[in-house]
C-alpha angles and dihedrals in degrees: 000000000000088000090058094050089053093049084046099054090033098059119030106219117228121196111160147027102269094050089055097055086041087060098054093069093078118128108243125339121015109179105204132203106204106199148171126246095228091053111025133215117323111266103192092068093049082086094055093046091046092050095045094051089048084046102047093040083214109141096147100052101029131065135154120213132177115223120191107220102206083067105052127067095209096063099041089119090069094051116126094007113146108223130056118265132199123197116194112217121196116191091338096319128120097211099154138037128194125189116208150014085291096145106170073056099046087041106051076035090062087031093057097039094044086055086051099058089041090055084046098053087042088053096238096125149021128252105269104232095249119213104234106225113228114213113236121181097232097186088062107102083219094044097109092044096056091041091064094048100043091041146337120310110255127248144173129217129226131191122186107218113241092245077055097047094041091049092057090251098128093080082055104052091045097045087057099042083051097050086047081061092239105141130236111216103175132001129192128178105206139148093255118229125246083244098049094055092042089059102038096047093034090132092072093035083115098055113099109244091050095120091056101053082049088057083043097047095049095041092081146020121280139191127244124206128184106200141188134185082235115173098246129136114232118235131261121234092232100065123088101208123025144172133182100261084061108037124116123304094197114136116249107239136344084273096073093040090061096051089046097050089048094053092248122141108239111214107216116242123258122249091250095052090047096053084049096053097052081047088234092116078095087067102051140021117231130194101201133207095031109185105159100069085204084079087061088039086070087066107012106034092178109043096110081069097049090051089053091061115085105227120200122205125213135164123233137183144206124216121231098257090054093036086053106037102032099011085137099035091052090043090053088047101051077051099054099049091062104265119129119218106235087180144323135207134195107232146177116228116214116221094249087050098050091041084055094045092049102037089123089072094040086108092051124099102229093053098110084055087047105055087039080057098049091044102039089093140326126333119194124250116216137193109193131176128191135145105276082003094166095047096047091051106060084047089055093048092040132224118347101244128072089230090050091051094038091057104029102039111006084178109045111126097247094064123046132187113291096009122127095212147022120284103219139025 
């Protein structure tokens, strides 16, 4: 009986929606359970929360509370989820999530935001402007539709650090947020400002080399990407055109197969847990559920207007005598049309892929020709994105025959002097 008065007084129980909002009214740090009703809190972190508020001796700003989720209408969105999840409320603000029993997390995640609110008290800092995280059912088919009406998309930010950027790592790190289907919606490579990093990394503003990372962080040129868990597929390699109603619908990894075998709704890692996880977060810092777009404006200002315009992604590829011979000169002028590389491969294309790439010239004569070109060395791989892109690409390579682009536009790229047939699709 003693051990169930501790867990009482050590955890607040909210069950229903007043209590919650009644509960939001607690002054600094409120650490929540959200549970479930047919599996109850979760047990194995009650240790850690007892040893922290013994720790930290901070009765007044830090309270645990569990919060089942089947009884209150804010956190519907986290109704019949399988793992346990912790929000971390400050004055009434959800500023943080963490799924999962992931205690050394949860743990540095209370420590850091505790210290904040004692600097704050002592006057030693300034309140960091939180970015208050907006609960969205992702396993709802119209999630992200009502999302967008109820309240602003959410985004994350990712910047790729200068000693990144000057060691060729950006292509990489794209290339793998891509093939993990996140979206990148807008992308700037800039020498970042002392303000601008004060105000991105704020939450470390106390650690005491913090000077010194802001001196790191403004001696070279980052990247800035502006990224969202869309529900795009991503492209195979063997299409020649592609957008995203039509891309691949293979799972990620054995892990998802399992959960979906099993009926189990699998919950799509976070940003932050998929950079972990290639072991590339080392390489850039990411601020994650980004609702005020006035946050992005500090690095991207236009990116409302980039939003407003409707992109299109296809997938090109250059055969192995253009890749050789004008690799650079095709890549300026695709550029320089206004199409952005999202990212680009070296493959080899087999006899039976290049036949099926190019079956609309199998009744042509020089077809043979045709397939020992495609498969004589490495062709390049494109993803390209544009407003109208695949309009504007067939405009860009011209029309489709060899008779078509021999009378209408002898100099086009894709079809140089004494060839039987365009370069590049």
């Amino acid at each position: 009986m003693a051990s169930k008065q501790r867990e009482i007084q050590l955890q607040e129980a909210i069950n229903n929606q007043s209590l919650w909002e009644e509960m939001l009214q607690n002054k600094g740090l409120t650490v929540i359970d959200v549970y479930q009703a047919w599996c109850g809190p979760c047990k194995a972190m009650q240790t850690l929360f007892r040893k922290l508020k013994n720790e930290l001796n901070e009765d007044e700003i830090l309270h645990f509370a569990v919060a089942e989720a089947d009884s209150i209408v804010a956190l519907q969105p986290f109704r019949d989820k399988c793992e346990p999840v912790f929000l971390f409320s400050v004055n009434g603000k959800i500023v943080a999530e963490i799924k999962g029993a992931n205690a050394p997390l949860v743990s540095q995640k209370i420590i850091t935001l505790i210290n904040e609110e004692r600097k704050i008290a002592a006057g030693e800092m300034v309140r960091p402007q939180y970015h208050e995280i907006v609960f969205v059912d992702s396993d709802s088919e119209d999630a992200g539709e009502a999302s967008y009406e109820s309240a602003d998309q959410l985004y994350s930010i990712a910047i790729i650090k200068p000693n990144a950027v000057t060691a060729r790592k950006v292509q990489e790190i794209k290339e793998k947020i891509i093939d993990a289907e996140f979206v990148i919606e807008a992308e700037d490579k800039k020498l970042l400002t002392e303000e601008q990093v004060r105000y991105f990394y704020s939450r470390i503003a106390d650690q005491p080399d913090f000077e010194d990372f802001v001196s790191f962080m403004t001696s070279g040129l980052s990247y800035i990407l502006v990224v969202s868990q869309g529900k795009e597929k991503r492209p195979s390699w063997d299409e020649s055109e592609s957008n995203s109603e039509t891309e691949s619908k293979e799972p990620w990894d054995d892990h998802e197969k399992t959960a979906k075998s099993s009926g189990m709704k699998q919950k799509r890692e976070s940003f932050q847990e998929y950079l972990e996880r290639q072991q590339i977060s080392q390489f850039c810092d990411v601020e994650e559920n980004i609702s005020n777009t006035k946050f992005i404006d500090v690095f991207i200002p236009d990116f409302k207007k980039i939003k407003g315009i409707k992109l299109e992604k296809i997938l090109a590829l250059l055969r192995p005598a253009l890749f050789n011979e004008r690799k650079e000169d095709v890549l300026n002028i695709i550029q320089d049309e206004g199409f952005k590389i999202l990212m680009q491969r070296q493959i080899v294309l087999s006899e039976e892929a290049a036949k099926t790439l190019c079956m609309e010239y199998e009744n042509k004569d020089y077809f043979g020709n045709l397939i020992e070109n495609m498969t004589s060395g490495p062709s390049l791989v494109l993803v390209l994105v544009r407003e109208n892109g695949l309009g504007h690409w067939k405009q860009l390579i011209g029309p489709s025959t060899v008779e078509e682009a021999k009378e209408y536009l002898p100099d086009r790229v894709g079809l140089k002097s004494g060839e039987e047939e365009p370069s590049f699709k």
